[in-house]
C-alpha positions as CSV (number, residue, x, y, z in Angstrom):
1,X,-3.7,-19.8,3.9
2,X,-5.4,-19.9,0.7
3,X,-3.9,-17.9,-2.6
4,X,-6.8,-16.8,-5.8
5,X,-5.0,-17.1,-8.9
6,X,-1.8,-18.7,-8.0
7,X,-1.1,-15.9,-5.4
8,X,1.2,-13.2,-5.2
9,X,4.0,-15.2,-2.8
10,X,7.1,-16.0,-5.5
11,X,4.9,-15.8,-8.6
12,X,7.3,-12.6,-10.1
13,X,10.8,-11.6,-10.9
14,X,12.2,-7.9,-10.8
15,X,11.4,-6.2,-14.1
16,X,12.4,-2.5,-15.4
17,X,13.0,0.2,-13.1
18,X,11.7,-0.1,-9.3
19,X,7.9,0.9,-8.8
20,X,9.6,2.4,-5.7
21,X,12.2,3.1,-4.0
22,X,13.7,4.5,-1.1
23,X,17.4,5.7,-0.5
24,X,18.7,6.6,2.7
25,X,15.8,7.9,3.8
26,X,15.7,10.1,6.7
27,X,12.7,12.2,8.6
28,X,13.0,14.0,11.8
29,X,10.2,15.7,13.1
30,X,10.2,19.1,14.8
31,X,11.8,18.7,18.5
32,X,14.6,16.2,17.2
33,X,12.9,13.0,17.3
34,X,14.1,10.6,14.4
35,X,11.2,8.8,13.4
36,X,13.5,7.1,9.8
37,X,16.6,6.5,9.9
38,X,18.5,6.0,6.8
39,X,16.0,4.0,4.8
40,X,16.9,2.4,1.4
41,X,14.5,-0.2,-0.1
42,X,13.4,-1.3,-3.7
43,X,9.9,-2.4,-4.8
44,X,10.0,-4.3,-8.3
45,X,6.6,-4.0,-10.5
46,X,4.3,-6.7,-9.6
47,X,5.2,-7.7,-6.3
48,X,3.2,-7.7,-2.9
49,X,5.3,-6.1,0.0
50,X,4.8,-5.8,3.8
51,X,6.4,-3.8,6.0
52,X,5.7,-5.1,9.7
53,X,6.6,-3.2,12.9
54,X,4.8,-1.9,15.9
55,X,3.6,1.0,16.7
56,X,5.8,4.2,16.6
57,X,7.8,2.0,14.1
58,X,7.8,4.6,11.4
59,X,5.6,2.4,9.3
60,X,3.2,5.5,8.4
61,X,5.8,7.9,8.1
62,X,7.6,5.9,5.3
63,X,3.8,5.3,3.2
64,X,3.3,9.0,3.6
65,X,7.1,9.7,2.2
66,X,6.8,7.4,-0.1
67,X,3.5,8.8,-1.6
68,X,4.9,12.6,-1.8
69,X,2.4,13.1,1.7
70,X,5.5,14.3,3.3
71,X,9.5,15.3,3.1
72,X,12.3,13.5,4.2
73,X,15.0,15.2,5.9
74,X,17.3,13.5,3.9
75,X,17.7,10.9,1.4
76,X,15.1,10.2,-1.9
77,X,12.0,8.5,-2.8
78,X,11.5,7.8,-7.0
79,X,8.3,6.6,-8.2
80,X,9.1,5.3,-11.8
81,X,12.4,6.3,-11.7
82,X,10.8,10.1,-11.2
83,X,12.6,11.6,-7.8
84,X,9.6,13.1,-5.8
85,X,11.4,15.8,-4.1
86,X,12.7,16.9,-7.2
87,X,9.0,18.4,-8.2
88,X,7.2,21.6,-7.0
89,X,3.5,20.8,-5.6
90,X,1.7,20.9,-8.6
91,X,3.4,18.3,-10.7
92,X,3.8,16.3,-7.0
93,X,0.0,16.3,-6.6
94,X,0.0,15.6,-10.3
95,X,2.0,12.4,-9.5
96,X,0.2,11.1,-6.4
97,X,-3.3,11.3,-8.5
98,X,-1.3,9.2,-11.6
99,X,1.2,7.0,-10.1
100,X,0.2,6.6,-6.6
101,X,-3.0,4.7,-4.6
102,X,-3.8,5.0,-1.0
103,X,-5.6,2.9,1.5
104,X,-5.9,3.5,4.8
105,X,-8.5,2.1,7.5
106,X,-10.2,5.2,7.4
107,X,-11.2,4.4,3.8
108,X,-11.8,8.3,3.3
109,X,-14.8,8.1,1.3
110,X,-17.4,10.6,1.1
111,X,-20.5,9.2,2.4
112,X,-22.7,11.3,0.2
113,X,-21.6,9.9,-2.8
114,X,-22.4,6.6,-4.7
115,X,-19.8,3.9,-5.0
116,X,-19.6,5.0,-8.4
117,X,-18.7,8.6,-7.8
118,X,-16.2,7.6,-4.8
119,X,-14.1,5.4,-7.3
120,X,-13.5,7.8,-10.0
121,X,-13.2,10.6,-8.3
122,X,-9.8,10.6,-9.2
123,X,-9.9,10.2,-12.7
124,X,-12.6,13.6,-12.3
125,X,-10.0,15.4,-10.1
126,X,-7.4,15.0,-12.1
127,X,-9.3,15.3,-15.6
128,X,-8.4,12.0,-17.0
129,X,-10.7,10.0,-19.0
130,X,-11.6,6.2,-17.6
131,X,-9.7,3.4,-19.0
132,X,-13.2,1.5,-19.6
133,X,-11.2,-1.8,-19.8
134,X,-9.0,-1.2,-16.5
135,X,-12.5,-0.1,-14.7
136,X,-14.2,-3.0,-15.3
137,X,-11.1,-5.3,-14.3
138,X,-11.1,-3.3,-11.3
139,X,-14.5,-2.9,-10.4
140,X,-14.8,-7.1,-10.8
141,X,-11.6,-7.8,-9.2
142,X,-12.7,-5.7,-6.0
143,X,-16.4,-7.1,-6.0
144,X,-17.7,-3.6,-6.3
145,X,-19.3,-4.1,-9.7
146,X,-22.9,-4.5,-7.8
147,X,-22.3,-1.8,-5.5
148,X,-21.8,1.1,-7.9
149,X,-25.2,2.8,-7.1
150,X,-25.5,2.2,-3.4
151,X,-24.1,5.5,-1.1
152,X,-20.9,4.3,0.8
153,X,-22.7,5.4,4.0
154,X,-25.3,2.6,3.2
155,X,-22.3,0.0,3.4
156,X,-20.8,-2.7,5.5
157,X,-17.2,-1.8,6.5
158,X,-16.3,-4.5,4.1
159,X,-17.7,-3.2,1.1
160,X,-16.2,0.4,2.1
161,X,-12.7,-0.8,2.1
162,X,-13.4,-2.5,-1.3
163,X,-15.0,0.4,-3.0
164,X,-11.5,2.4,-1.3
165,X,-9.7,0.0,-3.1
166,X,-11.2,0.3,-6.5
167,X,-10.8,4.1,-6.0
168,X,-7.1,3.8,-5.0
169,X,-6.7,1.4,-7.9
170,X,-8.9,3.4,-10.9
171,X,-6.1,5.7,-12.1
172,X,-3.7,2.5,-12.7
173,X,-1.6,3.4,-10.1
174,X,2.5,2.7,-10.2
175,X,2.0,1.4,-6.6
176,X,-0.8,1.2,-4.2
177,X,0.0,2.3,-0.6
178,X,-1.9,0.3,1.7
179,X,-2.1,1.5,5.9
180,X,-3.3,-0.8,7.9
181,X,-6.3,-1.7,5.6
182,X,-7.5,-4.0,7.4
183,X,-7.4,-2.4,10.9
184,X,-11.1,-1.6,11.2
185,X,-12.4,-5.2,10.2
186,X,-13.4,-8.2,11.7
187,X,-11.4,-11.4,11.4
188,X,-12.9,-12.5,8.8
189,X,-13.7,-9.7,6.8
190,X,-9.8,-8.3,7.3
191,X,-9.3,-12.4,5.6
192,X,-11.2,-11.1,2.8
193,X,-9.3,-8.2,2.3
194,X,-5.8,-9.7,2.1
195,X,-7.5,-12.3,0.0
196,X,-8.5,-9.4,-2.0
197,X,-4.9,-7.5,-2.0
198,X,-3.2,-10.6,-3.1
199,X,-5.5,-11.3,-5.7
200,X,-4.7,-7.6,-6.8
201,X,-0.8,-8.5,-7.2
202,X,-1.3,-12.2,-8.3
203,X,-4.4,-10.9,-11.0
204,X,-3.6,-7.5,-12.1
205,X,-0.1,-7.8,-11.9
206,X,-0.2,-4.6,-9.5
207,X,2.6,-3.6,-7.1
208,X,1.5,-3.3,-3.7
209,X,3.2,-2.1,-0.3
210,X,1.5,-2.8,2.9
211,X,1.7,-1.4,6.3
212,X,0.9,-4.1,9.2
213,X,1.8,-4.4,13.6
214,X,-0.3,-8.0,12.5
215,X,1.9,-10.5,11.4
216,X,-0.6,-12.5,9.7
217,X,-1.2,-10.2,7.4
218,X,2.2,-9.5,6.8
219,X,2.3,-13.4,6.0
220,X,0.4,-12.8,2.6
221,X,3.3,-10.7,0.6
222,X,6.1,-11.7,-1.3
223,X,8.6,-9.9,0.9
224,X,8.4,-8.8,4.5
225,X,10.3,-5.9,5.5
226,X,10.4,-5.7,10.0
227,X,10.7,-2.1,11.1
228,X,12.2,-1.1,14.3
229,X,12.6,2.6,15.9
230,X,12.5,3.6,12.1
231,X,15.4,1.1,10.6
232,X,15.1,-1.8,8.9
233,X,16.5,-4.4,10.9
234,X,15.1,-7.7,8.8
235,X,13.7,-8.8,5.1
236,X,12.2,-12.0,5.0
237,X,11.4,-13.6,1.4
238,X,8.4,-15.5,1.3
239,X,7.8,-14.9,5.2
240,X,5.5,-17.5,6.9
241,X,3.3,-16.3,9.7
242,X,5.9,-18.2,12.3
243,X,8.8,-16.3,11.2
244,X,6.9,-12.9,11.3
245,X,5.3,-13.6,15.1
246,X,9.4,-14.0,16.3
247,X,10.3,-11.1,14.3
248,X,6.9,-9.1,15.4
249,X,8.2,-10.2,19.2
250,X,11.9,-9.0,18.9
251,X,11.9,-6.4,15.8
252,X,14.7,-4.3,17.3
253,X,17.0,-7.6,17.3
254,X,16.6,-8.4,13.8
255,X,17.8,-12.1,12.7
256,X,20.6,-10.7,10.6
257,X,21.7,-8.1,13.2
């Protein structure tokens, strides 16, 4: 597959304090049923992560953990080094505007508005002023540059996911939080995306966790992490698309036991 700007794969090191992390994370959901169990995992700044598993994995349940969305039943998620559960809602909902980007296939946009309003939205929610220089890396990085005055409802489903990019990405997120972005695209256009995402990590130096069941996806990060009935039960470094269709076959194996 082909990589913009050197790629992401094994172009950083870990620097400073996690972007994220995760330890021994646990969520049980009302009626009993463990959807994470004991979940630890560290996210270095700059670096382009998967985490693959099928449905009912507990894929979504860790992004929405991990982005303050929800509460474990045990265990701690830090963004920065700041512990999430440590914080009452304001200062949480403070963080996830700051520190946090989401993407999900859904894009959440609001049709109404231009692709100028969608992206910094944020920034207008949250009162902050536009880092003019980070915008316009953004806005060219994402290809939405020439879409800014078009209403998102005018859009291919393309263009939507790249103006929900630029929107997840405007506040200079710690971490972008990416669900199964590509689940809504064609072939080609989900190529585009991870192209895109990749780019993101390998440009902007931006730390980036994806959620995938597609193991080709999973193929363009740095890291693969292989869910199974809400454990981790494999990490791959520099995963090829081979080793992530056996893993994607047999997660609740894992090659390491």
């Amino acid at each position: 597959m082909s990589r913009v700007l050197g790629g992401a794969k094994g172009t950083r090191t870990a620097r400073r304090m996690p972007a994220l992390a995760l330890e021994r994370v646990d969520k049980v959901h009302p009626g009993g049923v463990r959807v994470l169990r004991e979940v630890s995992l560290s996210v270095a700044p700059g670096t382009f992560t998967a985490l693959l598993g099928p449905s009912g994995a507990g894929k979504t349940t860790l992004l929405h953990c991990a982005a303050g969305l929800d509460s474990p039943t045990g265990g701690r998620v830090l963004v920065e080094g700041t512990e999430i559960g440590s914080l009452n809602e304001t200062r949480r909902t403070e963080l996830r505007r700051r520190r946090i980007g989401l993407v999900s296939p859904s894009y959440g946009l609001f049709p109404e508005l231009s692709a100028a309003d969608n992206i910094t939205l944020p920034l207008r929610l949250s009162g902050q002023a536009p880092d003019r220089v980070w915008l316009r890396a953004v806005l060219e990085r994402t290809g939405t540059a020439g879409l800014l005055t078009r209403r998102t409802d005018e859009l291919p489903a393309g263009q939507r996911q790249r103006v929900a990019v630029a929107r997840a990405l405007v506040a200079r997120p710690a971490v972008l939080l990416a669900d199964e972005p590509a689940g809504s695209l064609d072939p080609g256009t989900a190529h585009e995306l991870l192209e895109l995402l990749a780019d993101l990590v390998g440009g902007l130096g931006q730390t980036l966790v994806l959620a995938t069941h597609d193991p080709v996806s999973a193929a363009w990060a740095d890291r693969a992490l292989v869910l199974a009935e809400g454990r981790i039960v494999d990490t791959l470094e520099a995963p090829t698309t081979a080793e992530l269709v056996r893993c994607a076959a047999a997660p609740e194996t894992g090659r390491r036991g």
